[in-house]
Every structure is written in structure tokens, then in C-alpha cells.
N, C-alpha and C positions, 0 to 999 in steps of 0.2 A: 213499537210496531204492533200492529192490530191484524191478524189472520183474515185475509177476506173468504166471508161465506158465501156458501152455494153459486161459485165460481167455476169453471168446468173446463179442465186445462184436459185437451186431446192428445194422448200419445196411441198413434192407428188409430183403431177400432174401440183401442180402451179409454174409460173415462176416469181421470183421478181426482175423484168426489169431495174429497176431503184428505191434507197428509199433516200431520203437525210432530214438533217433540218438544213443547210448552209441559212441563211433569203436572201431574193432577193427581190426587190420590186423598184416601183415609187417613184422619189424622189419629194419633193413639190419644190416649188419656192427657187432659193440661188442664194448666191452673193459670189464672190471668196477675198481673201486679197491678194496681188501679194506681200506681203513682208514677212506674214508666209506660205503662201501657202494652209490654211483653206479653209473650205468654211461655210457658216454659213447659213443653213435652218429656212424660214420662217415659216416655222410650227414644232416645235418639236416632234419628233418621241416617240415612247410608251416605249423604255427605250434607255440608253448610250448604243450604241453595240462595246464595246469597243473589242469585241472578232471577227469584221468583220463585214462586211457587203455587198451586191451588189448592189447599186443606179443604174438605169437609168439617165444621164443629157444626156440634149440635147443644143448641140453647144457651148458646152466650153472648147473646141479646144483641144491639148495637151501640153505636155511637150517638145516643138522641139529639146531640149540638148541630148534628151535619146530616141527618137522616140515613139512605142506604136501607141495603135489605136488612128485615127483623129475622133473628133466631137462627132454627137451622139453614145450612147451605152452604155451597163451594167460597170462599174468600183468598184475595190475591194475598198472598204474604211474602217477606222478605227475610229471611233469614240471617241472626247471626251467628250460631254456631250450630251444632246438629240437634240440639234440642230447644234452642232460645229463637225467638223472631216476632214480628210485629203483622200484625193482620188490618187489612184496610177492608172497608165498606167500601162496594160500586154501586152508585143508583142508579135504579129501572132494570137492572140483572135479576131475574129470574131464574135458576141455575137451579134449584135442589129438587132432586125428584129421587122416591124412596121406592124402590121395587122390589118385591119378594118371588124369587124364582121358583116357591112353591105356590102362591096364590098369585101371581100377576094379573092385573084388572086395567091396568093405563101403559101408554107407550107417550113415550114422549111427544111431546106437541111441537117443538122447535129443535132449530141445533142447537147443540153448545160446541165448539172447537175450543180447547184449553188454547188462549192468547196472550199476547203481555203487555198488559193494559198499560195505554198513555197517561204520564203524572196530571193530566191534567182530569182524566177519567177517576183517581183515585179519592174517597168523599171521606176519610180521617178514619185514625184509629178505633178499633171495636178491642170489647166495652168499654165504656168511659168509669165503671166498677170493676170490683174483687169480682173474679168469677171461674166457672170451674169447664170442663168439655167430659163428658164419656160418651165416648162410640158407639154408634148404634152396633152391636153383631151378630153374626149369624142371619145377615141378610141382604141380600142384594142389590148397590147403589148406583144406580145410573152417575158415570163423572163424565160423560162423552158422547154428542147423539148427533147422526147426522141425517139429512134430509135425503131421501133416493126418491124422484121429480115422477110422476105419473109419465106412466110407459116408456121409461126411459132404456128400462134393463129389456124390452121385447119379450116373447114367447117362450127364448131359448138363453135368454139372454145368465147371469152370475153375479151376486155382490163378494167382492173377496178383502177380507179385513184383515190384516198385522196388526198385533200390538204388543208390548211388552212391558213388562211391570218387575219392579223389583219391589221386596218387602223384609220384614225382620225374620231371624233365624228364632224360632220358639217350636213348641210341642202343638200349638194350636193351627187349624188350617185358615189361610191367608190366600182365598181365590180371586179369579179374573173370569169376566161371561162375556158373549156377546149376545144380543137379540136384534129381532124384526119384526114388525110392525104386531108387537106385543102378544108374542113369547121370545123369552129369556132361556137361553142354551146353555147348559155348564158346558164349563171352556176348561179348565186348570187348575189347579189347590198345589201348595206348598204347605210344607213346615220349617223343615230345617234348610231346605234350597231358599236362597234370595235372589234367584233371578226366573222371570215367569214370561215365555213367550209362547203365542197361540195365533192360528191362522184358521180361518174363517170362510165355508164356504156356502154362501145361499145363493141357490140357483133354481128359475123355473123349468118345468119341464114340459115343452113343449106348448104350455098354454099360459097366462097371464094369472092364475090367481090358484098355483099349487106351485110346493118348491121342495127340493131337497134340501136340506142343510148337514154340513158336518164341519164338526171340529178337528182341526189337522193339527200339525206341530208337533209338542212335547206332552201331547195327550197320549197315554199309556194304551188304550181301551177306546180309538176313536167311533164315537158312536153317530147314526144317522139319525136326523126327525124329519116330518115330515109335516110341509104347513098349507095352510089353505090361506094366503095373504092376497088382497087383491093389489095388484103392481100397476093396474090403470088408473090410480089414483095416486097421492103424495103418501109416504109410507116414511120410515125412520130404522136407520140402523144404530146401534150403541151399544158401549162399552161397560159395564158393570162393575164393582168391585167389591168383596167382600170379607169383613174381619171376625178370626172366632173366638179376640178376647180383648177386653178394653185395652190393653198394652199394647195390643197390634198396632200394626201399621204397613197398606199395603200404597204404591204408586204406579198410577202408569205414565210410563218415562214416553209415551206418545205414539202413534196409532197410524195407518195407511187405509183407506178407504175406496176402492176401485170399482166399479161396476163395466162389466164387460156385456156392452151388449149383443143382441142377436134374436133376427124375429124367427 
């Protein structure tokens, strides 16, 4: 089954932009076996996802026999126990984009919705060698972007995002962000909690290219910004995640994307 994008199903007034719960997330620290093709993570994850998965590795090359994207980026994998599974190469996926919530300079260019890609979409095992994964951390990774259409959300109109993430129990923080058309909002941090949920509110106020944002939910401290995005044009909202030690490991178990509009 393949998620159809930028699809726009009406319930009222509201538009439901984008909903999925395909899990996507940071992989922790792994080492590859170049003779089954496994990879076997140093931290085990919260269950077998033997029904799929989308990992982040970074630089562990591809499968050169069957082409697929090179190096870092999201890859569909299958799981067989909470630390063991196999990762395929998709070709013409485009998926990894690196953002830092303190210097952000790019907003996504396309969506991604985490999907479950058709065996016939799957291009073979990555790497065809030994090889090794550490996590980028302490910095904020786009796993989830979706498209909000010029003038869609009006004058007065609100983007309102759900999402929820579970991660490992450590001393280290393991967050989740959301952003708009490039700036990136802290959302939520954990340590010892492994369950992370955040709701999301970007709304213009009263004109087409100023907006309030705030973070609602299980934010202790919810704090407001304030942007200057212009909404007459195509813009992008997304999901962020971030790990604060190569052993982490954070998921978001899937996302709701709503824009309410109003001129």
C-alpha cells in the first residue's frame, strides 16, 4: 500500500492535509554482516517491527549491483527481532534532509509521508560490505514534510499537527520538533519517558504572511513565536527528530496534519 500525497480529503471546513502511522524514526548505533546482509542495532528498539520500518543510517553506502540512493537517508527496513533487520534501497527516493534548529537555512522542498513501499518498489539489500551506522546528534532531522498549497489556509485561516514518538529510556534527551516554511520550533525532549506526544499550532493572523505558532501537548513551558511566512505561495510543514547520544534512538509512530482554513 502506497500513501497518496497531496490528496485533500474535506471534513466541514477542515482540510486533512496529510494523516499516516507508517513509524519513521533515528536509528541508534549498528554494524552491517556482509554475508547476511543484517544489520544489528546497538540499542533495541520498543518492539520487532517486523511489519516495516523507516531508519535514518548515515554512510553506509549502498547496494552497487541494484543502484538506490547513496549514503545518508531514511531506508525501508524489515525487522527481525528488536535489534536485528534488513534494509532495502528505493530508487529515485530522495528523503534525507539534515536541519539544525539552531542555524536552519533550508525547508524542505517536497513531501515525504512515511509509506509501505510495494515489493516491487524495493531495489535489494544495503551495503553489499562490512559496515558500520553512528547517528548524527544533537541535531534536528527532518523524517516527515508535508506540502500546505498557496492560499490555502486564508488570512485567518491554522495548520494543526499531532504526532507522536516513542524512544529509549537513557539519561540523554531524545526530542521531537515541528516547523514551517523554514523555522523549526522545539516541540518536546525526553529521557527517562518513552512515550512523546505534541500538538501543533501555526495560524495566520489576520493577513497571509504573519503567523502565531505554539506548541500545545505534554510541553511543560508552552512557548509562542512568531513568523513572517508567506501562505500565498507553496510552503511545507514537518516533523523533526532528534538524538543526544549515538545509542539513542527516537520514532515517530505517525503524524496528523490538518489546516483549517479561513479568509
Amino acid at each position: 500500500m502506497v500513501m497518496t500525497m497531496g490528496t485533500y480529503q474535506r471534513s466541514g471546513d477542515d482540510v486533512l492535509q496529510q494523516q499516516w502511522g507508517v513509524p519513521v524514526g533515528l536509528a541508534p548505533s549498528a554494524t552491517w554482516n556482509n554475508t547476511s546482509g543484517n544489520f544489528t542495532l546497538d540499542t533495541a528498539l520498543n518492539e520487532t517491527y517486523s511489519r516495516g520500518i523507516w531508519l535514518r543510517f548515515a554512510g553506509v553506502g549502498v547496494n552497487s549491483s541494484t543502484g538506490g540512493p547513496a549514503g545518508t537517508g531514511l531506508y525501508w527496513c524489515v525487522m527481525n527481532s528488536t535489534t536485528e533487520g534488513q534494509a532495502y534501497a528505493l530508487p529515485n527516493t530522495t528523503i534525507s534532509r539534515t536541519v539544525s534548529i539552531i542555524n536552519f537555512s533550508s525547508a524542505p522542498s517536497s513531501s515525504f509521508v512515511p509509506f509501505i513501499p510495494l515489493a516491487s518498489q524495493l531495489n535489494g539489500l544495503l551495503p553489499v560490505t562490512a559496515g558500520s551506522h553512528v547517528p548524527t546528534t544533537s541535531q534536528y532531522l527532518t523524517v516527515a514534510s508535508t506540502l500546505i498549497p498557496a492560499g490555502l489556509m486564508g488570512a485567518n485561516g491554522c495548520i494543526r499537527t499531532d504526532s507522536l514518538a516513542t524512544c529509549n529510556n537513557s539519561a540523554t534527551n531524545k526530542a521531537i520538533a515541528t516547523g514551517f516554511g523554514g523555522t523549526a520550533f522545539y516541540g518536546s525532549a525526553s529521557t527517562t519517558n518513552t512515550l512523546i506526544a505534541i500538538s501543533n499550532l501555526t495560524r495566520n493572523r489576520g493577513v497571509t504572511n504573519a503567523q502565531a505558532n505554539s506548541n500545545l501537548g505534554t510541553v511543560t513551558n508552552a512557548t509562542s513565536s512568531f513568523l513572517t511566512v508567506d501562505t500565498t505561495v507553496d510552503q511545507y510543514t514537518y516533523i523533526l527528530l532528534n538524538l543526544g547520544a549515538t545509542t539513542d534512538w527516537i520514532i515517530l509512530q505517525g503524524g496528523t496534519v490538518e489546516i483549517l482554513p479561513a479568509s
